[in-house]
Every structure is written in C-alpha cells, then in structure tokens.
C-alpha positions as CSV (number, residue, x, y, z in Angstrom):
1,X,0.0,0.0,0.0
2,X,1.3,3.8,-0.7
3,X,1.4,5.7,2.5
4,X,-0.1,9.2,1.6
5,X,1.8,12.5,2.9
6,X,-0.5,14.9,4.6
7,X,1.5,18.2,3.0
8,X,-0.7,20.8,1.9
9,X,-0.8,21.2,-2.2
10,X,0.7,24.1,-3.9
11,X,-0.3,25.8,-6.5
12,X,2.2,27.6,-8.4
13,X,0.9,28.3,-12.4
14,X,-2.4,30.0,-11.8
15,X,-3.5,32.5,-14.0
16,X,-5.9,35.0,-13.6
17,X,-7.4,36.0,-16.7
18,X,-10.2,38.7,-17.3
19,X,-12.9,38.0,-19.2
20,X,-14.8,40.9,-20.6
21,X,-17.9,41.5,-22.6
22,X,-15.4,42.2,-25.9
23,X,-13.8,38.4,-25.9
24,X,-17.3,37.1,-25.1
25,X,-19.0,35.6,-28.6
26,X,-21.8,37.7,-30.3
27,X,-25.0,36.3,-30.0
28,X,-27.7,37.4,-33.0
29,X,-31.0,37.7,-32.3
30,X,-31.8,35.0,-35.0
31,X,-30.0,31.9,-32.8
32,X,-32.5,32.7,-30.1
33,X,-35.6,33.3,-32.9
34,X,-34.8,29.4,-34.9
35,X,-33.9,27.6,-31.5
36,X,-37.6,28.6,-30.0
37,X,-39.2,28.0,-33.9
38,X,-37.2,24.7,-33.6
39,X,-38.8,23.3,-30.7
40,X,-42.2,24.9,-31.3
41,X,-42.3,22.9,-34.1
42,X,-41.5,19.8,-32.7
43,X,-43.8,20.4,-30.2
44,X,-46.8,21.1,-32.6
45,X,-45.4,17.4,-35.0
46,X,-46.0,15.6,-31.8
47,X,-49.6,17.1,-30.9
48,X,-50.4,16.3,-34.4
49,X,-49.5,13.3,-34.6
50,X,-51.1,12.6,-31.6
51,X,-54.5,14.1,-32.4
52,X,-54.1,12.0,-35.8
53,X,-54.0,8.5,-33.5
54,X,-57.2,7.3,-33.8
55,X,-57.5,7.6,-37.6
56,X,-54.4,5.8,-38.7
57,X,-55.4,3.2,-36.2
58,X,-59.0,2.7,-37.7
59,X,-57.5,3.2,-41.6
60,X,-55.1,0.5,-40.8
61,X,-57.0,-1.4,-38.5
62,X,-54.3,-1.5,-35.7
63,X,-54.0,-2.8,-32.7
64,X,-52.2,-1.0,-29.7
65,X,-49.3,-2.7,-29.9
66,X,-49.0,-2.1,-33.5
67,X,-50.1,1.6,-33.1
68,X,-46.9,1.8,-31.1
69,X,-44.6,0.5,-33.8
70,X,-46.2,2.7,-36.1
71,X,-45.7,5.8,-33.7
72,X,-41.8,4.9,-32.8
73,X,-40.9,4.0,-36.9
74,X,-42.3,7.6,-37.0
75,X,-40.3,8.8,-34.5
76,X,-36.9,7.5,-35.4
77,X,-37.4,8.6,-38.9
78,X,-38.2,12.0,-37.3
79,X,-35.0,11.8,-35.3
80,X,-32.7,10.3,-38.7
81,X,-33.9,13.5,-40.4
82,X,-33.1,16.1,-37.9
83,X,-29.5,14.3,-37.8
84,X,-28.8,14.8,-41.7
85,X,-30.9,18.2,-41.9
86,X,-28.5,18.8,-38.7
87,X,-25.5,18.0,-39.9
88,X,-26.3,20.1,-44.1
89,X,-26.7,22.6,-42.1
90,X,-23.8,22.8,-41.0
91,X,-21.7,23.1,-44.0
C-alpha cells in the first residue's frame, strides 16, 4: 500500500485571466428566434400526430401494440432527419 503524505498542495501556475464583454462571442438575435421556432415545431409534430392517433389506427386497422410500432418508426425517422438536416446545415 502507498502511505499518503499529509503536506498541503501548492499551486504555483495560476493565471488569472479577465474576461470581458469584448472576448465574449456575439450572439444574434436570430439563434434565439430558430432555437424557440425549432422546438415549437416539434412540439406542434407531436400534438399532431397525436391528435391524428385514432385515424391511422382505424384506416389501418391496428391494434395498440401495432399503433406503437407505427408511432416509434415515426419517431426514429423523425430523429434520422433532424440528424442529416443537422449535420447540411452545418456546412
């Protein structure tokens, strides 16, 4: 076993560094504006798919359990499309 000293630790390299409002990134209006359209709009494609429920299960004659692999294909194709439309929109 390693016997452990009970010396205090120095610190010897700190730097204080000021941060002001100039180094600080600019952030546009817009960011804030397409981040709350972003989630609004999920928000309203999952009400709407909810309200939608109970006539894609009585056009395709579903069961519950088969509702729910309808709703999560639904879902993960949602979720693979924000990915790619994520990473276009990036370059």
């Amino acid at each position: 076993m390693e016997q452990h000293s009970n010396r205090p630790i120095e610190v010897t390299n700190v730097v204080e560094r000021d941060v002001s409002s100039s180094t600080l990134p600019k952030v546009e209006p817009w960011v804030l504006f397409s981040t709350v359209l972003a989630s609004s709009m999920a928000f309203i494609d999952t009400s709407a798919l909810n309200v939608a429920l109970p006539a894609v299960q009585a056009d395709l004659q579903a069961t519950g359990t088969q509702l729910l692999w309808i709703v999560n294909a639904y879902l993960l194709m949602l979720a693979a499309l924000i990915l790619v439309g994520g990473s276009l929109g990036t370059d």
